[in-house]
C-alpha positions as CSV (number, residue, x, y, z in Angstrom):
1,X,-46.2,60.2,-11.9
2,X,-44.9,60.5,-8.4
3,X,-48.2,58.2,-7.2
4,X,-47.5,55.9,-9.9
5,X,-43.2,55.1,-8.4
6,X,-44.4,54.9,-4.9
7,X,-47.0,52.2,-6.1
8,X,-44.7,50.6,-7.8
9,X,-42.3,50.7,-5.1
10,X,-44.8,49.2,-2.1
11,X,-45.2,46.5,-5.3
12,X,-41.6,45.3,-5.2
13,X,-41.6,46.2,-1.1
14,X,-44.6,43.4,-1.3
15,X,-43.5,40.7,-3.2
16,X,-40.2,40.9,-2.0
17,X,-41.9,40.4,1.8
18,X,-44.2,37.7,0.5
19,X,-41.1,35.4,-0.8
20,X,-39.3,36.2,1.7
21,X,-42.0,34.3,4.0
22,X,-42.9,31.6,1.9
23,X,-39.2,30.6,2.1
24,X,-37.8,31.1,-2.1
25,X,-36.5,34.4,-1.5
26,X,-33.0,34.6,-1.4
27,X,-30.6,37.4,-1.4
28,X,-26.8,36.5,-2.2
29,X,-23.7,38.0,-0.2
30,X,-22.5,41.2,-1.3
31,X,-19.1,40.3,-3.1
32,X,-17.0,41.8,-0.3
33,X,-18.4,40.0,2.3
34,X,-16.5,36.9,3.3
35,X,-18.0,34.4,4.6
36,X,-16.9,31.6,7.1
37,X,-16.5,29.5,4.3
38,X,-13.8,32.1,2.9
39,X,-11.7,31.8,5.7
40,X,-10.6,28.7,5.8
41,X,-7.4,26.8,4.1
42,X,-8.8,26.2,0.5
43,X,-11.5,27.6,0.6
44,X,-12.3,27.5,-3.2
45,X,-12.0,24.0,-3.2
46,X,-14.4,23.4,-0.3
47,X,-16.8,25.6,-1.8
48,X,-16.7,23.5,-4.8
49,X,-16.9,20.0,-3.2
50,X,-18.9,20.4,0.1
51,X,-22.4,19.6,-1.8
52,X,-21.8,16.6,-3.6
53,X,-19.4,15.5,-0.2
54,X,-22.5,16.6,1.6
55,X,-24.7,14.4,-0.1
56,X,-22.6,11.5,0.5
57,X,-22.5,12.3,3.8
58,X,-26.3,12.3,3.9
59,X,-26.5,8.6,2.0
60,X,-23.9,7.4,4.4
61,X,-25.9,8.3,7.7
62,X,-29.2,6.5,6.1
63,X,-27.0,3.6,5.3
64,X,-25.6,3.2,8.5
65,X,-28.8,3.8,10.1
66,X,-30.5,1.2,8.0
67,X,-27.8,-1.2,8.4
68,X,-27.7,-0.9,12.2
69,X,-31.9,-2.0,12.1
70,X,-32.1,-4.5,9.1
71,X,-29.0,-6.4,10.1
72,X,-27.6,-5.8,6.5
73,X,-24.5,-4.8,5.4
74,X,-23.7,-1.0,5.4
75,X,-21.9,-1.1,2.2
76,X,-24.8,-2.6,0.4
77,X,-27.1,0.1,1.8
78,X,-25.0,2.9,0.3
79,X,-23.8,1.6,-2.6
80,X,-27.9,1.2,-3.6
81,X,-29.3,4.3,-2.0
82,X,-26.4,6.1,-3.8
83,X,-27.4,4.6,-7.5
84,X,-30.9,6.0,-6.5
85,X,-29.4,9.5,-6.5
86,X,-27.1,9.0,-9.8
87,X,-29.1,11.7,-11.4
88,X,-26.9,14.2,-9.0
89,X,-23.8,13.1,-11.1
90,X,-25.4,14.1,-14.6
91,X,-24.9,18.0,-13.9
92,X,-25.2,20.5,-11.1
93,X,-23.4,21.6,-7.9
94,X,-22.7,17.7,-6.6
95,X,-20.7,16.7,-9.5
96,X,-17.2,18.0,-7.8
97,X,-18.1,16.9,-4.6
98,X,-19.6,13.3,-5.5
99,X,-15.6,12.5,-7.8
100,X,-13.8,14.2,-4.9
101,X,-15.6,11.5,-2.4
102,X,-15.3,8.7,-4.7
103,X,-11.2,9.6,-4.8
104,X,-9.7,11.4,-2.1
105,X,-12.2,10.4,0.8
106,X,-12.0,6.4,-0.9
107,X,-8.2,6.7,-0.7
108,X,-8.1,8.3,3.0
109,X,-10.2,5.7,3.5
110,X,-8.0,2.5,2.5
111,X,-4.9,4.4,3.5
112,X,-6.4,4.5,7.3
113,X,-7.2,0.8,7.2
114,X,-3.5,0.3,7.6
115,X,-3.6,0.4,11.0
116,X,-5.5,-2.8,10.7
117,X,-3.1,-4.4,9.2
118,X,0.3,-6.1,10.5
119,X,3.7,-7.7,9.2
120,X,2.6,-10.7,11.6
121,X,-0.6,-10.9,9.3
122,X,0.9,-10.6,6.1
123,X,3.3,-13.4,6.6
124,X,1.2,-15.6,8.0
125,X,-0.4,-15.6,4.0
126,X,2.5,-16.4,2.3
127,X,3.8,-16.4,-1.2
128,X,0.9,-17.0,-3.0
129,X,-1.3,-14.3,-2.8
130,X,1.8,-12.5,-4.8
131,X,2.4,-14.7,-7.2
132,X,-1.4,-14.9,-7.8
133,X,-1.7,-11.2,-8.1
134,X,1.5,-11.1,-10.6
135,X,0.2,-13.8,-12.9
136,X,-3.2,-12.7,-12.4
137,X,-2.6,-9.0,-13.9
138,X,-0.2,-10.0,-16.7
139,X,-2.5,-12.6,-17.8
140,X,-5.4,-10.6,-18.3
141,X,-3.5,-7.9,-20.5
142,X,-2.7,-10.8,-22.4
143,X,-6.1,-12.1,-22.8
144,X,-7.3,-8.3,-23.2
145,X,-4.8,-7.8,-25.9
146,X,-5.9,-11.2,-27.8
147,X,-9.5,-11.0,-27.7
148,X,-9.1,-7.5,-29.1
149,X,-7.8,-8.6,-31.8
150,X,-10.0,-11.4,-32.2
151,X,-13.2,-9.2,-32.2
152,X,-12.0,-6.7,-34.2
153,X,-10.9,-4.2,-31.8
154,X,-7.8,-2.0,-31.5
155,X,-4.7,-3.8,-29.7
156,X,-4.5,-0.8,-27.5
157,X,-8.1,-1.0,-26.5
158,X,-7.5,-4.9,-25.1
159,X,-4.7,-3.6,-22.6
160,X,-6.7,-0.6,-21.4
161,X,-9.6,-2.4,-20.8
162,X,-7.2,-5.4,-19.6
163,X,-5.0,-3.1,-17.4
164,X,-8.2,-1.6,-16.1
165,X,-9.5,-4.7,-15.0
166,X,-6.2,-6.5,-13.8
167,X,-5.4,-3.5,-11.3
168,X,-7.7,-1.4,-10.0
169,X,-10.3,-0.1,-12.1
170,X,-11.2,3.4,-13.5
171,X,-8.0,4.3,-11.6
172,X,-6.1,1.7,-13.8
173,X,-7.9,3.0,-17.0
174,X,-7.3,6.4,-16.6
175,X,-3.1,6.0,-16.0
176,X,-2.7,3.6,-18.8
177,X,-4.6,5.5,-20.9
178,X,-2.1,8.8,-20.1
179,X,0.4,6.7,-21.8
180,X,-1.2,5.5,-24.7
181,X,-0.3,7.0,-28.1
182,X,-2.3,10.3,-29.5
183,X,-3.1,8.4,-32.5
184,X,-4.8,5.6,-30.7
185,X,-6.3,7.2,-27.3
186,X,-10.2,8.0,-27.9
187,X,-11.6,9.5,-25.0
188,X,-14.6,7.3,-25.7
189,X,-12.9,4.2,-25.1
190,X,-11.5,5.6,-21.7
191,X,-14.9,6.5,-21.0
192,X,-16.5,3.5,-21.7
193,X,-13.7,1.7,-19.8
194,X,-14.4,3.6,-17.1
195,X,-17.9,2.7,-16.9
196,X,-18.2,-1.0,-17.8
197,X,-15.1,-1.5,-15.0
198,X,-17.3,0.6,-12.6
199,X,-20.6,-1.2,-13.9
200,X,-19.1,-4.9,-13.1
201,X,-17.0,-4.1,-10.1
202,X,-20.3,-3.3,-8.7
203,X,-22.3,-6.2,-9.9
204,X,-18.7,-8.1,-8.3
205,X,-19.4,-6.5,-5.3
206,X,-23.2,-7.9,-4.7
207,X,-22.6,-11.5,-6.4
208,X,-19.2,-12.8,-5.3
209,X,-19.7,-13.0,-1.6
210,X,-22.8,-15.2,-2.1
211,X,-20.2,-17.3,-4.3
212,X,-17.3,-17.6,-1.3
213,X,-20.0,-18.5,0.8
214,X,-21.8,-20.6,-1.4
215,X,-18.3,-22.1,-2.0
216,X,-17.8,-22.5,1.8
217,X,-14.0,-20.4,1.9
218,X,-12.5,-19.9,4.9
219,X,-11.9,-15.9,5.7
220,X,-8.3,-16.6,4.1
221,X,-9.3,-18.1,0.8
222,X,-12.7,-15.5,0.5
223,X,-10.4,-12.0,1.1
224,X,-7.7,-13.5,-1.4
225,X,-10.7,-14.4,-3.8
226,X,-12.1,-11.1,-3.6
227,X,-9.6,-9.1,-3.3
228,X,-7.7,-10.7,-6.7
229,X,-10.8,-10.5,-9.0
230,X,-12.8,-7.3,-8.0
231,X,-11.8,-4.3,-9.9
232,X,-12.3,-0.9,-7.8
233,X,-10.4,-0.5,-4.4
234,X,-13.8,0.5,-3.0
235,X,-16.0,-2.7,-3.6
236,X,-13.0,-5.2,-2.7
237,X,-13.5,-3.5,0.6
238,X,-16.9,-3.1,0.3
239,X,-17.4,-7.1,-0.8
240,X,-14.4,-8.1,1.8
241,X,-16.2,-6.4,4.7
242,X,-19.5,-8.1,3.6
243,X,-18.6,-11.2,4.6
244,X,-16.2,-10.5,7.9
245,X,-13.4,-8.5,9.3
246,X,-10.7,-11.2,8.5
247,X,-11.5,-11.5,4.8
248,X,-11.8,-7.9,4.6
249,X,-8.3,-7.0,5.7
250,X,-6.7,-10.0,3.5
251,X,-9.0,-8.6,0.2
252,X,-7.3,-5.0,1.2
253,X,-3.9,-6.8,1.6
254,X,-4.4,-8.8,-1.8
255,X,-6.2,-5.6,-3.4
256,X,-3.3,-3.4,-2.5
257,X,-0.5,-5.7,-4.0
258,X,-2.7,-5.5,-7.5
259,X,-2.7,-1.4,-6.8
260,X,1.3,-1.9,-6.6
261,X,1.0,-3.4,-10.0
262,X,0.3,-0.5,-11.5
263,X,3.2,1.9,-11.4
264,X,5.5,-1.1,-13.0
265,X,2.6,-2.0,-15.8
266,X,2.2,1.8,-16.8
267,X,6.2,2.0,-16.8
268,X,6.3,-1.0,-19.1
269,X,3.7,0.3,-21.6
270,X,5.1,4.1,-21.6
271,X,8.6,2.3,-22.4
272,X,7.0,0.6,-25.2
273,X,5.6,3.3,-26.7
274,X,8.7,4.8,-26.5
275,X,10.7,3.0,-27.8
276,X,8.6,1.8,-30.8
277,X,8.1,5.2,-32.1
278,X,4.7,5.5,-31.4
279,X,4.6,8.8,-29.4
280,X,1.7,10.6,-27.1
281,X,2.9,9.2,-24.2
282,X,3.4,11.3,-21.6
283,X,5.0,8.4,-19.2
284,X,3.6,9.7,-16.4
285,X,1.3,7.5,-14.2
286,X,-0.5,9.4,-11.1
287,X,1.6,8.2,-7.8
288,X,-0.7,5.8,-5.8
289,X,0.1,7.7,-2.5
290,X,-2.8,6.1,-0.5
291,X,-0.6,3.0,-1.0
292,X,2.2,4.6,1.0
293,X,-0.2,5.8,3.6
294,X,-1.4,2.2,4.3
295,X,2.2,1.0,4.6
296,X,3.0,3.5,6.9
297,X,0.5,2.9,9.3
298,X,1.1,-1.0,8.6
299,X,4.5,-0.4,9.6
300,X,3.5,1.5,13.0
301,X,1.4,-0.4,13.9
302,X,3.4,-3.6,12.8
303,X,6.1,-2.2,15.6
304,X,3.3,-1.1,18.4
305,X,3.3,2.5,18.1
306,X,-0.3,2.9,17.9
307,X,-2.7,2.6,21.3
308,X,-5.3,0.6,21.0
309,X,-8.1,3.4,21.6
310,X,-5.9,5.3,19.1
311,X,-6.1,2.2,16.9
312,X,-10.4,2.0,16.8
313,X,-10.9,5.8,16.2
314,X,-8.4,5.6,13.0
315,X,-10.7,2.1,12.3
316,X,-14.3,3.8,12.6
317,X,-13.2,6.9,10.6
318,X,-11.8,4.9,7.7
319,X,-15.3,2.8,8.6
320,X,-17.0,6.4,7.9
321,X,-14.6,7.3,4.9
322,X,-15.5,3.9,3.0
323,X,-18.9,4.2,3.6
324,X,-19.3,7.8,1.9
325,X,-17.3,6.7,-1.0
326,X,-19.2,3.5,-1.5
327,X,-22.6,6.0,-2.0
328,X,-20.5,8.1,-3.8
329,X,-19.7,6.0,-6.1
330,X,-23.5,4.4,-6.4
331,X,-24.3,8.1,-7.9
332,X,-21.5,7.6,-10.9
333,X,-22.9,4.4,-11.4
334,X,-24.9,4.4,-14.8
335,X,-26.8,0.8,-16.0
336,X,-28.4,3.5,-19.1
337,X,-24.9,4.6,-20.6
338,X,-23.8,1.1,-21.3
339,X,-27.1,0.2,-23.8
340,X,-25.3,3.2,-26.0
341,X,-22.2,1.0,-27.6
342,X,-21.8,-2.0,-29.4
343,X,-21.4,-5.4,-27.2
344,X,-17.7,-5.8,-28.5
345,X,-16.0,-3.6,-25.8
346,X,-18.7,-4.4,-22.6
347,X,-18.0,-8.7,-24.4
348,X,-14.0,-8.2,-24.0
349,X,-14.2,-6.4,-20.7
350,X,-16.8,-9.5,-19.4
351,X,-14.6,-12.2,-20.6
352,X,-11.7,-10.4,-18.8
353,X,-13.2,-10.5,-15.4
354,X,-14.6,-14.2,-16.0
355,X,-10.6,-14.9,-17.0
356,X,-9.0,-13.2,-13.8
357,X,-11.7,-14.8,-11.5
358,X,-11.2,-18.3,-12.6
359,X,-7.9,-17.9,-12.4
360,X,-7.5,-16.7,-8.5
361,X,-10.3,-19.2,-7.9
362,X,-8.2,-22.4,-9.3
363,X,-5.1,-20.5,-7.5
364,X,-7.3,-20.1,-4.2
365,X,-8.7,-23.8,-4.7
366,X,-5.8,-25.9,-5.8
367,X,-2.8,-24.1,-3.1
368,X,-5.2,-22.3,-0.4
């Protein structure tokens, strides 16, 4: 007996040696160690994110790298190395960190690009970007809600998808759908929103800075082109950046007034719901505080508060922020999820984004 334990014990001594070499062996913390990890300020949610912000990270530095030796836009690189790795976004540890990139690092990001941005710049636009921008969002609900109808869809469907498209994306779905009544939110639809917007903001992204070039805009006519048609924040930078500095800090201007559009559009629908009796409306919209962030810095830098050298470190690590976000969100990206539903709902949502970019092109052509 005693021969056969201390067999049995130089077994386990063995095997546990042999893994240990071959590098698959591992032996977790006791509990009541902490680790470095512990120690710092939110920990638990850094523990939870760091992979899938890691990962990011990782497509970002191949991006750039790329980038800096095929003479191709960095944004491109990540955004397609990123769709290579969507399979990260099914399941696992990356999931937390891959929707806390594509959010808060994507909205540190935009709010840092402020400081590229001045009062002398903005006026120099003009009225029409605004006027574009309000037309351009109300008009689409409209068509949204219309061609809704038309195919046989529910009302509320045609302004989520419309208000999704109008403002700013998955970010636009998700508010209006927190004020839609019980009775007529499906998660489904939200879903489905969520990834058609995502889906053609990306295919927006690729195609229309061929078409401004194609179309011979100057950087003025391509930012407020891009800026008023593409859905997510993320591409309009992405696309806006593409084709040159200018026309990436007027699509961020013209992008941000459509973000501004939000709070008032949600308002409106929670007060109709409201007051029509319909109920499940929560009225509340999440704040877009990266907006405030960008206006901040606009405003400092606007007055000459902000050194230049100052100035190009907060440029290059909004530069890095975008750049991480853009690959994060080439992981959510799923082509195979839309092949699932019926053409009605991806149909309405196309005709929407055809609708809003004719009309900022016929804006941008006609008093540009």
């Amino acid at each position: 007996m005693t021969t056969d334990r201390v067999d049995a014990g130089r077994r386990v001594s063995m095997e546990a040696s042999f893994d240990s070499m071959e590098g698959v062996f591992y032996q977790a913390p006791p509990p009541s160690r902490a680790t470095w990890l512990d120690r710092l300020p939110r920990a638990a949610l850094l523990r939870a994110v760091y992979p899938g912000v890691l990962t990011a990270g990782t497509i970002a530095l191949a991006a750039t790298w790329l980038s800096q030796h095929y003479a191709t836009p960095v944004m491109l690189f990540a955004l397609l190395i990123g769709m290579a790795f969507h399979f990260l976004h099914e399941e696992g540890r990356c999931v937390a960190g891959i929707e806390f990139s594509s959010r808060t690092i994507l909205r540190l990001g935009v709010a840092l690009l402020g400081v590229r941005v001045t009062f002398g710049e903005i006026a120099s636009l003009g009225l029409q970007p605004v006027l574009t921008v309000v037309v351009g969002v109300a008009s689409t609900i409209l068509i949204g809600l219309a061609v809704a109808r038309a195919f046989g869809l529910r009302p509320w469907f045609g302004i989520l998808s419309g208000g999704s498209v109008a403002i700013c994306g998955a970010s636009a779905a998700l508010a209006v759908a927190s004020v839609l009544p019980d009775r007529e939110r499906d998660d489904r639809d939200t879903i489905l929103t969520v990834v058609t917007v995502t889906a053609l903001s990306t295919i927006a992204m690729v195609v229309y800075p061929a078409i401004v070039a194609a179309l011979g805009f100057n950087h003025t006519q391509a930012g407020i082109f891009l800026g008023g048609t593409i859905h997510d924040v993320a591409q309009v930078v992405g696309a806006g950046y593409m084709v040159s500095n200018e026309t990436g800090d007027v699509a961020t201007y013209v992008k941000l007034l459509r973000v501004a559009m939000l709070l008032p559009v949600v308002f409106a629908i929670g007060l109709y719901v409201a007051r029509t009796g319909a109920g499940g409306g929560t009225g509340r919209a999440p704040l877009p505080t990266f907006l405030f962030g960008f206006a901040a810095l606009m405003v400092v830098n606007s007055f000459g508060f902000i050194p230049p050298v100052l100035g190009a470190i907060i440029t290059e690590l909004s530069r890095w922020c975008l750049v991480v976000a853009i690959a994060a969100l080439g992981m959510k990206t799923s082509f195979k999820k839309l092949l699932a539903v019926g053409w009605r709902p991806i149909g309405l949502m196309v005709i929407e984004t055809v609708w809003i970019a004719v009309l900022v092109f016929a804006s941008v052509a006609l008093f540009t």
